[in-house]
C-alpha positions as CSV (number, residue, x, y, z in Angstrom):
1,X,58.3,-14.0,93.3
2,X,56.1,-14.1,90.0
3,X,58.1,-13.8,86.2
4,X,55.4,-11.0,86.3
5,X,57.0,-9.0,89.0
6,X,60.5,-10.1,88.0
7,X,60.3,-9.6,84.3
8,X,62.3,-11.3,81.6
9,X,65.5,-8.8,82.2
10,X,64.8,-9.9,86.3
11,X,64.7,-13.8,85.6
12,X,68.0,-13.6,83.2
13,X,69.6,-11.8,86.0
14,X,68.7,-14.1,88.7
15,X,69.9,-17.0,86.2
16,X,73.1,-15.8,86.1
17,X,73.6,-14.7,89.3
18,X,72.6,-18.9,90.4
19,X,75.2,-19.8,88.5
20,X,72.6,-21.9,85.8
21,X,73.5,-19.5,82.7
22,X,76.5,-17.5,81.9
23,X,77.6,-15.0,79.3
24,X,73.9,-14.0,78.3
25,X,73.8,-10.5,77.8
26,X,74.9,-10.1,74.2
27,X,72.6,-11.0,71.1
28,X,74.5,-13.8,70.7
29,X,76.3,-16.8,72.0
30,X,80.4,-16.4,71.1
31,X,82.1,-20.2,70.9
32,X,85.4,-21.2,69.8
33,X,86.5,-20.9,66.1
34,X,85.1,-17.4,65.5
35,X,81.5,-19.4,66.2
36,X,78.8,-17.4,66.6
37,X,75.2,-18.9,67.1
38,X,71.9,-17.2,68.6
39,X,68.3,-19.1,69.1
40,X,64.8,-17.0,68.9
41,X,61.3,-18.1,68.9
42,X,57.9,-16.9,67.8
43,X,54.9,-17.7,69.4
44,X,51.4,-17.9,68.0
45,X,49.5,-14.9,70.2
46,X,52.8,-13.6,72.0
47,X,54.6,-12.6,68.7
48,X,52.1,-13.0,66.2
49,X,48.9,-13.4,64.9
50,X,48.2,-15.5,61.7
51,X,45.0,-13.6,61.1
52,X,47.5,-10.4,60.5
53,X,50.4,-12.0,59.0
54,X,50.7,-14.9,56.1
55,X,52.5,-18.4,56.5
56,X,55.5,-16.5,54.1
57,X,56.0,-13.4,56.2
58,X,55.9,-15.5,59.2
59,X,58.9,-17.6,57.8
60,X,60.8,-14.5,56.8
61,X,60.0,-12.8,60.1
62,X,61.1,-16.0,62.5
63,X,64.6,-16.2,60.1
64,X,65.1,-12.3,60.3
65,X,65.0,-11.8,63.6
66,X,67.5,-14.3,64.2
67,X,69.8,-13.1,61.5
68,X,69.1,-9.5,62.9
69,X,71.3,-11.0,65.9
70,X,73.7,-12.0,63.6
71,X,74.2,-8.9,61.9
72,X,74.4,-7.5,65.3
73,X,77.5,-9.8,65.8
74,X,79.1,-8.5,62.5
75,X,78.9,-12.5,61.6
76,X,78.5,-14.2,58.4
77,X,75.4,-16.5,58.4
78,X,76.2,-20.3,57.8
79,X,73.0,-21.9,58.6
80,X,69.5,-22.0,60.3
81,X,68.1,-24.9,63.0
82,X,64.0,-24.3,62.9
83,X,62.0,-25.9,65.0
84,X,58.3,-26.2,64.3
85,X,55.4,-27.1,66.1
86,X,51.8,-26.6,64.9
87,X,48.5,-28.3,65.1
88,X,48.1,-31.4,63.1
89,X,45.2,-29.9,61.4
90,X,47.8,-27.7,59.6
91,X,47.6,-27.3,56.0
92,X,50.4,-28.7,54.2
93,X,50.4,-25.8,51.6
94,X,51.0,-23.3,54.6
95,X,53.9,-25.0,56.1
96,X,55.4,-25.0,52.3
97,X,54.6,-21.3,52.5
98,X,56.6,-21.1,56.1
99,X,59.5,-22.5,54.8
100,X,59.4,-20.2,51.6
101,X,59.8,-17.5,53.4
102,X,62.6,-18.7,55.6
103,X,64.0,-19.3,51.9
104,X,63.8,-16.0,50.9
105,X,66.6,-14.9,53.5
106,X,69.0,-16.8,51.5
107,X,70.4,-18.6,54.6
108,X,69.7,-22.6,54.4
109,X,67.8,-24.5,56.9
110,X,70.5,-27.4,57.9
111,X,68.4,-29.0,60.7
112,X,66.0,-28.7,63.5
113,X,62.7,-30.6,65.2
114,X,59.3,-31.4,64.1
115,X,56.3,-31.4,66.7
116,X,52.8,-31.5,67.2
117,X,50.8,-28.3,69.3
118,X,47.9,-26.7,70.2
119,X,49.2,-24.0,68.5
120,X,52.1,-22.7,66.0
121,X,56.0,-22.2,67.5
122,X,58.4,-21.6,65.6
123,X,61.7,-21.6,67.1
124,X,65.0,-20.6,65.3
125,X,68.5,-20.9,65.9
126,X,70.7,-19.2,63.8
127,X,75.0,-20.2,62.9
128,X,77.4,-17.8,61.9
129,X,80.8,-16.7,62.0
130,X,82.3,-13.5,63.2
131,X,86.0,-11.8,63.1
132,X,85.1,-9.2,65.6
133,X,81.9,-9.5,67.9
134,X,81.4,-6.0,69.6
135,X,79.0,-7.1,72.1
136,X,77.5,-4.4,74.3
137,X,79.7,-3.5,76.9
138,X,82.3,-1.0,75.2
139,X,80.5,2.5,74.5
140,X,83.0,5.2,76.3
141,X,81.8,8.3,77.1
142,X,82.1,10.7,74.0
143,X,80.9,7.7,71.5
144,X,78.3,8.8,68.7
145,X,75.0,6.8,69.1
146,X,74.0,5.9,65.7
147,X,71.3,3.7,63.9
148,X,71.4,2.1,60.8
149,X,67.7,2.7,59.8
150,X,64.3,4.4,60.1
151,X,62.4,3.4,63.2
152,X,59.2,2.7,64.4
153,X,57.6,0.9,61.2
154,X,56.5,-2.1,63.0
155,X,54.9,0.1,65.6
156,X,53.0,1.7,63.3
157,X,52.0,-1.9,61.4
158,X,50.8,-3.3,64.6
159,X,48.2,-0.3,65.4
160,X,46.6,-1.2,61.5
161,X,46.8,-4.5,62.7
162,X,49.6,-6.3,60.6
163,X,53.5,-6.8,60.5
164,X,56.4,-5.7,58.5
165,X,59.3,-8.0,57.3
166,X,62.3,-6.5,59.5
167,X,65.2,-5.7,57.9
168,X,67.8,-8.1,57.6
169,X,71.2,-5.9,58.3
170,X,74.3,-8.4,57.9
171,X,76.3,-5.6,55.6
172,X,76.0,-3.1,58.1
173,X,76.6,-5.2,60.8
174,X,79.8,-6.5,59.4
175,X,80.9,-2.7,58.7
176,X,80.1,-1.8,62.0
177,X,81.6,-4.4,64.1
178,X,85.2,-3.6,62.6
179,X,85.2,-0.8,65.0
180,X,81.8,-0.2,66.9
181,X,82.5,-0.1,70.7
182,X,79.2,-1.9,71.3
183,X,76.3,-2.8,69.1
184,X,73.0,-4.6,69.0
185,X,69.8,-4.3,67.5
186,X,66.7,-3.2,68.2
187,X,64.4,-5.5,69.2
188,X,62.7,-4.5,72.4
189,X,62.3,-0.5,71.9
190,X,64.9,2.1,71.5
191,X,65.3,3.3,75.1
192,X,65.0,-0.5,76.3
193,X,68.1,-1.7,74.0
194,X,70.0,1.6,74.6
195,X,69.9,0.9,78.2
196,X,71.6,-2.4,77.5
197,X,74.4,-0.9,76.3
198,X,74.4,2.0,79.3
199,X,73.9,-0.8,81.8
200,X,77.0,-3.3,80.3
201,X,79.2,0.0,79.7
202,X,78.8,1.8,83.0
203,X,77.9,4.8,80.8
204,X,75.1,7.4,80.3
205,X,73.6,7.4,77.1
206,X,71.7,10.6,75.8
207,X,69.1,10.1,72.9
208,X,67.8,13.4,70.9
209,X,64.6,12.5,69.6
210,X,64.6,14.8,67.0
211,X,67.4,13.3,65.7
212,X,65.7,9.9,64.9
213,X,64.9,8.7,61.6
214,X,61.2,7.6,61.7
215,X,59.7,5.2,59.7
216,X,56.5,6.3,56.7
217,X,53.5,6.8,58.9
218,X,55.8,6.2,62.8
219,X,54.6,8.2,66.0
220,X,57.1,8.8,68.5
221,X,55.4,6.3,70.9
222,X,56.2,3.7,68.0
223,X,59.8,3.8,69.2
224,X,59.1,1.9,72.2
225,X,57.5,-0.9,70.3
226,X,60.5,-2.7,69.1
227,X,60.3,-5.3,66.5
228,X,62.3,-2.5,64.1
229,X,65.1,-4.8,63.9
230,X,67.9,-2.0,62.6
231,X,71.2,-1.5,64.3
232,X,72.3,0.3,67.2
233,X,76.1,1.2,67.9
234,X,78.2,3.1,70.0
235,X,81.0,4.3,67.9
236,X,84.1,7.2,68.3
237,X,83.7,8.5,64.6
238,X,81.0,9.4,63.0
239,X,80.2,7.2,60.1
240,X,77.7,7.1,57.1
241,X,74.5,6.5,59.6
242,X,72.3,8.5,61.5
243,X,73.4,10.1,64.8
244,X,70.8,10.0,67.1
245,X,72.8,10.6,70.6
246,X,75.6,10.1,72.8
247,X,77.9,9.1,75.8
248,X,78.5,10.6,78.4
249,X,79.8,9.7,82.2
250,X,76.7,8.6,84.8
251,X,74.3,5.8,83.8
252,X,70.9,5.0,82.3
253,X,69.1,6.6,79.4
254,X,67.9,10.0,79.0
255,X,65.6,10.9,76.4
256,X,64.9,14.5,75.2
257,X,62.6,16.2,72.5
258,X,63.7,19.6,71.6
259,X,66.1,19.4,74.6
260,X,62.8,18.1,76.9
261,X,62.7,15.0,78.8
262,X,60.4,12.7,76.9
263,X,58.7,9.7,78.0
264,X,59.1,6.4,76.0
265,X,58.5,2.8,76.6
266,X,59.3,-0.3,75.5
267,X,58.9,-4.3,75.8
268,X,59.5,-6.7,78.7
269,X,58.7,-10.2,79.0
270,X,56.4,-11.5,81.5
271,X,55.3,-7.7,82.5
């Protein structure tokens, strides 16, 4: 069977069920001593183009979304591992940019790997700690489905041909996970990430459309982009974000506009 038929949710299954990884369905990696640590990585014309997006966004982007699965974790951010490989024909002033931008996060770079390539990686693994790490398995039926943001911004970046520095939530995530019953972010679409929480919760979860916050100049269809990097948590009270939906016994994800089932996509590896 080809990754193409499998998909990237298919191969970490089949991992898992071999026996070669374990524990892989939350955002991040949970070690000992409150340890939290998750790994990303950006590639050049899979996750971006440098003709649409400057060495210092890059930087920002490939520490953000890392930190996004922090947040996501309710941790506090200790350090960042980058990895970087690029052509040798690289301009130094570029790479400074890169590493700018990383700065901006205000999260230090504390190691990592140097390499040669035909063409840029950038691979980041992010450290952190974490009191309480909600994961995604705990939405109950009855739980609020909120969001911590508007949605759909980098949707709407990508169709003028750019990017948008994600939001960088560790605040909200920390609020959250003191009593969220399941929370991640979203990364690969709205209805892809809710349906990791339906799927680990053996729940149903319901998303009103109307109900979502879109981001300046979003479509609907932007929601099943991804990239948008805000939170998304299943929690019994509501609290000071936006509801966009519930839980409710069955499984999978139903989406509605105006009480109408509504198409919406989202992102896959490998398909």
């Amino acid at each position: 069977m080809r990754l193409s038929e499998l998909g990237e949710l298919g191969l970490l299954a089949e991992l898992e069920r071999r026996g070669l990884a374990r524990n892989i369905g939350d955002d991040a990696a949970q070690l000992g001593d409150r340890l939290v640590v998750t790994q990303d990585a950006l590639v050049e014309r899979v996750h971006f183009r440098l003709d649409w997006i400057s060495w210092r966004d890059l930087g920002w982007r490939a520490a953000a979304v890392n930190l996004s699965d922090l947040a996501a974790s309710g941790a506090d951010p200790e350090g960042l591992l980058v990895t970087l490989a690029a052509p040798a024909e690289t301009d130094l002033h570029d790479i400074l940019e890169l590493y700018e931008g990383i700065a901006e996060t205000g999260v230090p770079v504390v190691g990592g790997d140097l390499s040669r390539a035909e063409e840029v990686i950038l691979s980041v693994t992010a450290l952190g700690r974490s009191a309480r790490v909600p994961g995604r398995a705990g939405a109950r039926p009855g739980d609020h489905v909120v969001v911590t943001g508007p949605l759909g911004a980098a949707g709407a970046a990508f169709r003028r041909q750019s990017y948008v520095r994600p939001p960088i939530r560790l605040a909200d995530g920390k609020e959250l996970a003191m009593t969220a019953h399941a929370l991640l972010d979203v990364s690969d679409g709205l209805v892809v990430d809710a349906g990791h929480i339906a799927s680990r919760s053996d729940c149903r979860i319901v998303i009103e459309l109307e109900r979502v916050p879109l981001a300046e100049g979003a479509e609907l269809k932007d929601l099943g982009f991804g990239e948008d990097y805000e939170l998304l948590a299943a929690v019994s009270t509501r609290v000071g974000y936006a509801t966009i939906g519930h839980c409710e016994e069955g499984e999978g994800v139903a989406v509605a506009l105006d009480g109408k089932p509504y198409e919406l996509g989202g992102w896959q590896h490998f398909r």
